[in-house]
C-alpha positions in Angstrom: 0.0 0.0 0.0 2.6 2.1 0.6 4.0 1.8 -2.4 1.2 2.1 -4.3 1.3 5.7 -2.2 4.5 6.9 -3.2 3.9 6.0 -6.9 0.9 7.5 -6.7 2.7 10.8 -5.1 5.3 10.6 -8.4 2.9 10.6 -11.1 1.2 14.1 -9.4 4.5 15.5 -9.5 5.1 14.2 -13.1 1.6 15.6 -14.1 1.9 19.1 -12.5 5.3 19.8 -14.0 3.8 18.5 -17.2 0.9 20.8 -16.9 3.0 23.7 -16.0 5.0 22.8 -19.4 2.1 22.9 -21.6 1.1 26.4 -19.8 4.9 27.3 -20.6 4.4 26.6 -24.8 1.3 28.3 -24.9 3.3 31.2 -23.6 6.3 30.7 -26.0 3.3 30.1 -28.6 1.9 33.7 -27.9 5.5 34.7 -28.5 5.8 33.1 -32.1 2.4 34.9 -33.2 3.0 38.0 -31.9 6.4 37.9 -33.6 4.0 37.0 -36.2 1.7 40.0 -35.7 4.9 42.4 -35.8 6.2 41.3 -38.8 2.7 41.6 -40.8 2.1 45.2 -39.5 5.7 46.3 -40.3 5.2 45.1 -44.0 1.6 47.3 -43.6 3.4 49.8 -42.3 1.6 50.1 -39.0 4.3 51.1 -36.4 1.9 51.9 -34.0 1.1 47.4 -34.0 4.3 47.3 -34.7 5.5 48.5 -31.2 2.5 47.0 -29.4 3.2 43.5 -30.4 6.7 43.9 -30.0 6.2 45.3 -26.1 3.6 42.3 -25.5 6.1 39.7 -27.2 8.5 40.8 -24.1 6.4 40.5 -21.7 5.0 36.9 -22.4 8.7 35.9 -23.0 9.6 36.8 -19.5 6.8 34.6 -18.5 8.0 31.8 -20.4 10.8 31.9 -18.4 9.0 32.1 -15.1 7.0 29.1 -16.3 10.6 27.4 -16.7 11.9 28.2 -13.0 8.2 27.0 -11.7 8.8 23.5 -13.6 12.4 23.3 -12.1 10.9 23.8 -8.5 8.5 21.3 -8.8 10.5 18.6 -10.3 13.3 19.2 -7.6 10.4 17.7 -5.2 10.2 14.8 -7.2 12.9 11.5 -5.5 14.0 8.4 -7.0 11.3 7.1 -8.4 11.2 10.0 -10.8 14.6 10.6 -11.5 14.5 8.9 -15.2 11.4 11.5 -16.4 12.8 14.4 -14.5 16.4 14.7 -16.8 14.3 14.7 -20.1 11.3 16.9 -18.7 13.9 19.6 -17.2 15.6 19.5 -21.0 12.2 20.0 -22.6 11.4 22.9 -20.7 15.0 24.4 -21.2 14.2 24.3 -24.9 10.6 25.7 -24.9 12.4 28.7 -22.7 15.7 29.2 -25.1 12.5 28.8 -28.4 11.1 32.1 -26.8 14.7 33.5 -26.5 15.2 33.1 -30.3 11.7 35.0 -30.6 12.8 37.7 -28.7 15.9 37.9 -30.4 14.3 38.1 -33.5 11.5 40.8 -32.2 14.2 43.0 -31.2 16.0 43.0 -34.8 12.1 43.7 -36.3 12.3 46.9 -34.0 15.5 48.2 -35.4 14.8 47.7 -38.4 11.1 49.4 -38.1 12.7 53.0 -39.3 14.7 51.7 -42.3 14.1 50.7 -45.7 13.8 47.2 -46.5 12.6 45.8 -49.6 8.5 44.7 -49.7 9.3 40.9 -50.9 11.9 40.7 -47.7 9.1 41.5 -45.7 6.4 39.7 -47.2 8.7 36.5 -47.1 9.3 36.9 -43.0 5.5 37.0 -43.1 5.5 33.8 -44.2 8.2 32.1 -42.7 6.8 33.3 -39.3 3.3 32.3 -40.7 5.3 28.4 -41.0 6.2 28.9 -37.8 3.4 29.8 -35.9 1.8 26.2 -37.3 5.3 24.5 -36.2 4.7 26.3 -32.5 1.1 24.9 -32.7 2.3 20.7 -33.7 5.0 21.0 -30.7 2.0 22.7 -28.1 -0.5 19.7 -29.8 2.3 17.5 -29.4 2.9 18.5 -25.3 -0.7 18.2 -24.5 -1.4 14.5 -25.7 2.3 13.1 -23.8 0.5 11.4 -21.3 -3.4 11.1 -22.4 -2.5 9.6 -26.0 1.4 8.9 -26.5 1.3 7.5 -29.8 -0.6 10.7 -31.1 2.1 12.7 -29.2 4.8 10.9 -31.2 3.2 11.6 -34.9 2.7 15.3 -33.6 6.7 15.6 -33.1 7.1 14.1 -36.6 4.9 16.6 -37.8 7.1 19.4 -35.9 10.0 18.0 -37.8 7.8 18.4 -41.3 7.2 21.7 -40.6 11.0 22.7 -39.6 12.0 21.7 -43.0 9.7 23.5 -44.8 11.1 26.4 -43.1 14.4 25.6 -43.4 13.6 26.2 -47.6 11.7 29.4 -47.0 15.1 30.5 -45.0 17.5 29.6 -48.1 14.9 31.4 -50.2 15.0 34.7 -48.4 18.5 34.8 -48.0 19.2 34.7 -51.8 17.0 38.0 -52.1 19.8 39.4 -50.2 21.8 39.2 -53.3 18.6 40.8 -55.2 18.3 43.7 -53.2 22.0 44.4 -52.2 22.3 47.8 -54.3 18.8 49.1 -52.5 19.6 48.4 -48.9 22.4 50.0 -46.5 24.6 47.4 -45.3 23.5 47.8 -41.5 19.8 46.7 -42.8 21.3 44.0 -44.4 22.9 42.4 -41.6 20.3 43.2 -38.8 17.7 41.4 -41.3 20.0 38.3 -41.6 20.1 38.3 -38.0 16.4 38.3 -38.3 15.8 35.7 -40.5 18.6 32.9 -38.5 17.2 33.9 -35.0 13.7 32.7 -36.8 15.1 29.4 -38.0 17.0 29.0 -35.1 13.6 28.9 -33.5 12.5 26.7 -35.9 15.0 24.1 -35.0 14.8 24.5 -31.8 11.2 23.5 -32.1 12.2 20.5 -33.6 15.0 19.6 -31.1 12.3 20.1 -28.4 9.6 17.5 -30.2 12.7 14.8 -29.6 12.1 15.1 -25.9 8.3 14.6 -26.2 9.2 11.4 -28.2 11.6 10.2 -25.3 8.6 11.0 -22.6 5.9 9.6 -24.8 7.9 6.7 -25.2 7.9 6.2 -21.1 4.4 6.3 -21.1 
């Protein structure tokens, strides 16, 4: 009976630092589509959006990472018997919090570059690249959700996260070629802060994809 007790004790500790990870990519997810959001207004022209979305994309980073040292506390109550799911959960978490890192990264290169002149086709392919990414966000949170209630379905999502990741991977190699395109009509400063741009997105991208691996490795234990 006792036993049955302390297993019992485990698998509450495994589910609330689950739950707080799924709360924790919904919050990296509201990242991604506000980076989204900022993108599409500054190829409107709306700087007004622009700023707003950028200024909210901060503030549900930060509580991404809060979400990150919440996961941490709880696990650190978990003992032996959790030891095994605690490694991989703690690396899955670190990944959803360095995912909204990239993000911010990103957002940050959007607002320097919101009062230069970059090329309508640059901007209209970032639209869609973050567009890619915003479903890739959405397969990983899918993915999360279903770990313990369906693992099988968990595992298919991660493959569709990978899927996803290389479709963005093309739309990256795409939009760096324009580069070469629009060399002569951009200042070099706006050429490098967009590059910057466009890797911190598909650095997000993969890390997207590295993160589905660990939902493999726990929907596999399940």
């Amino acid at each position: 009976m006792e036993k049955r007790s302390y297993a019992w004790f485990e698998r509450r500790r495994k589910t609330k630092a689950l739950d707080l990870a799924q709360e924790q990519i919904t919050k990296a997810l509201d990242t991604v589509t506000l980076l989204h959001q900022a993108i599409k207004s500054i190829s409107e022209a709306k700087k007004k959006e622009v700023v707003q979305c950028i200024e909210n994309l901060f503030k549900s980073e930060k509580e991404v990472d809060n979400l990150r040292i919440e996961v941490f506390k709880e696990l650190s109550k978990g003992a032996a018997l959790f030891a095994d799911y605690r490694e991989d959960l703690m690396h899955l978490v670190k990944r959803l919090d360095t995912l909204a890192d990239h993000v911010k990264d990103a957002a940050r290169c959007v607002k320097m570059l919101a009062e230069t002149h970059v090329p309508k086709e640059l901007w209209e392919n970032a639209v869609h690249i973050t567009s890619t990414l915003v479903d890739c966000a959405h397969a990983l949170r899918s993915s999360i959700e279903k770990t313990t209630v369906n693992p099988a379905a968990a595992i298919e999502g991660a493959k569709k996260v990978d899927e996803i990741e290389h479709e963005i991977d093309e739309e990256y190699l795409k939009t760096k070629a324009l580069f070469i395109k629009y060399a002569e009509k951009m200042n070099c400063g706006s050429i490098v802060i967009f590059d910057d741009l466009i890797e911190f997105i598909e650095q997000a991208a993969d890390m997207c994809a590295d993160t589905a691996d660990y939902i493999v490795i726990l929907a596999s234990r399940e």
